[in-house]
N, C-alpha and C positions, 0 to 999 in steps of 0.2 A: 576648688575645682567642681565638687558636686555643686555648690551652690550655685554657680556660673551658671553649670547645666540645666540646673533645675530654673534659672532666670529666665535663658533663653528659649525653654520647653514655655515658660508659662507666658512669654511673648509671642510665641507661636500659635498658642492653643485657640485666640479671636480670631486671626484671620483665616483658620482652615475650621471654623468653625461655621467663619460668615461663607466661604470658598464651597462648605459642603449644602446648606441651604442653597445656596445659588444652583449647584449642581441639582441636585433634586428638586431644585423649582422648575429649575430650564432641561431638566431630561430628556423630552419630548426634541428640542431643539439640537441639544451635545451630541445626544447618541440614537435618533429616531430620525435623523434625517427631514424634521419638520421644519418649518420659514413661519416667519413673522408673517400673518397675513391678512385681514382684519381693518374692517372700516379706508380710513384716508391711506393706510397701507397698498391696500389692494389697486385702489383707483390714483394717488398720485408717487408714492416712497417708491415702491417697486417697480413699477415702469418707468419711472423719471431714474431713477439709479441706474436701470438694468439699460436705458437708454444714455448713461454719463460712460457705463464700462463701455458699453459697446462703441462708443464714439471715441475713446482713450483707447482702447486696441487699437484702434487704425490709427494712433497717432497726430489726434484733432481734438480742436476745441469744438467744445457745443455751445454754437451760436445760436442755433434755433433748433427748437422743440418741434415738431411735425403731425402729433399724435394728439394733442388737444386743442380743440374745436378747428380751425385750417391754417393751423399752426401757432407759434409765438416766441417772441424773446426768449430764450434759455438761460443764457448766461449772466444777462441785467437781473436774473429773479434771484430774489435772498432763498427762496424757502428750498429749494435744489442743494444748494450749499456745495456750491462747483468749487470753490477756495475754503471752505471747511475742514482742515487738516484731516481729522478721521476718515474724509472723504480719499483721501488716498490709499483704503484698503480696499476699493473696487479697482487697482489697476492688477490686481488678483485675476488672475486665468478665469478660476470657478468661481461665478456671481453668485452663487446659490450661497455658498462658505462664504464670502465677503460680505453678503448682506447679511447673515446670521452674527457674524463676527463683530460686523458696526453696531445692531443694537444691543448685542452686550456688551461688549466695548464698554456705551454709555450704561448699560445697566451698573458694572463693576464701578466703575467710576462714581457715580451715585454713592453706591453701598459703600464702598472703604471709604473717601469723603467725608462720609457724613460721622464715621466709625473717629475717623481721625480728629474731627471735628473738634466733637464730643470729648474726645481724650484730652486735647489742647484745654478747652476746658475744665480740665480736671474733673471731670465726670466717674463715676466708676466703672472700670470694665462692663459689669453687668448692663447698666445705662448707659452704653455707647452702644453694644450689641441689641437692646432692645434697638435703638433709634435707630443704629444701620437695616436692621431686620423692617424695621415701619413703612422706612422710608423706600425700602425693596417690596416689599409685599404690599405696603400700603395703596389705600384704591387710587389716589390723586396722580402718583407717576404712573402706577398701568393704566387708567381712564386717557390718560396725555399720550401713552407710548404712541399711538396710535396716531395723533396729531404728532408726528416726525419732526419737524421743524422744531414746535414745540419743549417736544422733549428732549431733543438734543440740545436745545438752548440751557434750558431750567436747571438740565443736571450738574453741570459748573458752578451754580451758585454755594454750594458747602464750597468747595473749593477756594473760590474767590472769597470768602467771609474767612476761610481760613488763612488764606494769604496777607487778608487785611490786619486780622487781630492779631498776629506774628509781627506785623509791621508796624503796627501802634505802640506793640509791646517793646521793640529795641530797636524800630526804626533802623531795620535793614531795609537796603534797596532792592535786594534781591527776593524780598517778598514784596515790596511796591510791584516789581516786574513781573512777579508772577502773579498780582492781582490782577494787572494791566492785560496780561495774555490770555487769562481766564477768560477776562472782560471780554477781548476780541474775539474767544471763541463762541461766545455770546452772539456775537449778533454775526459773525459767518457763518454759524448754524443755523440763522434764517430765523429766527427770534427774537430784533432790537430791542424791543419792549421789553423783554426781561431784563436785558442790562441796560434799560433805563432802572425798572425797578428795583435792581441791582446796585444800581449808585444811590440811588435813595435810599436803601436801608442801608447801605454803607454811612452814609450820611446822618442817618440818623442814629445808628450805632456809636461813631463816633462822638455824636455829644452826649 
């Protein structure tokens, strides 16, 4: 029985580990009432969101956009990500909470990801919380958070890599499926290009 305990304390101990970095990275955001706001942020995430809740309260699709140059297609643009599942935490009351929520959302998603990844790997604890830590703090995902589209794409890829080497490994379908949906959150996040690049290192992993 203590040993049990003592198992499931020490499988505990990475994730509120990675849970309290995140906290104290994003403080400013959790508990300050501050928004993502910054570069392509400013000028197309935020208004183009705050312009998707506002047209989902009244109970409509957004066909067109009105706000940039004397209008334009809304719903034909990928980079909006109007069928981008996560995009359904803007039918939220308060946009303010919903857009805080969506990019950490992706931020979380990243970090445990990449944590699991690594584990799959048989990596050592230690070396899986460095790489979740990198890949969280690291300059290349916050230099991207910013390009939205972007990084809502990119952040799926541990994911999808993880789904895939599970299904190489015992060739279950239900990791084929879950690669497949990663994939498609790939490019409804408004990023195809990554999951081109995406099946290319699949691709090339596999041999």
């Amino acid at each position: 029985m203590k040993d049990e305990r003592f198992s499931i304390l020490k499988n505990l101990l990475p994730p509120v580990f990675l849970l309290s970095v995140f906290n104290l990275y994003f403080f400013p955001v959790l508990f300050e009432d501050k928004v993502f706001f910054f570069r392509d942020i400013s000028h197309f995430a935020f208004p183009m969101k705050f312009y998707l809740a506002q047209v989902w309260e009244l109970g409509d699709w957004p066909f067109w956009y009105p706000n940039l140059v004397q209008g334009i297609p809304f719903l034909q643009q990928m980079h909006p990500g109007i069928f981008y599942p996560p995009s359904a935490l803007f039918l939220i009351n308060d946009f303010i909470l919903a857009f805080n929520v969506y990019f950490l959302f992706h931020h979380l998603i990243l970090m445990f990801s990449v944590y699991a990844l690594c584990r799959c790997w048989q990596k050592s604890v230690q070396a899986s919380l460095c790489a979740s830590l990198t890949s969280l703090l690291g300059g290349y995902f916050l230099s991207i958070a910013s390009v939205y589209n972007h990084f809502q794409s990119a952040v799926w890829f541990p994911l999808i890599l993880l789904m895939w080497h599970k299904y190489l490994s015992n060739t279950n379908a239900k990791n084929f499926c879950g690669a497949v949906v990663f994939l498609s959150f790939q490019v409804l996040g408004g990023g195809p290009e990554h999951a081109i690049f995406s099946v290319l290192l699949l691709y090339a992993n596999s041999l």
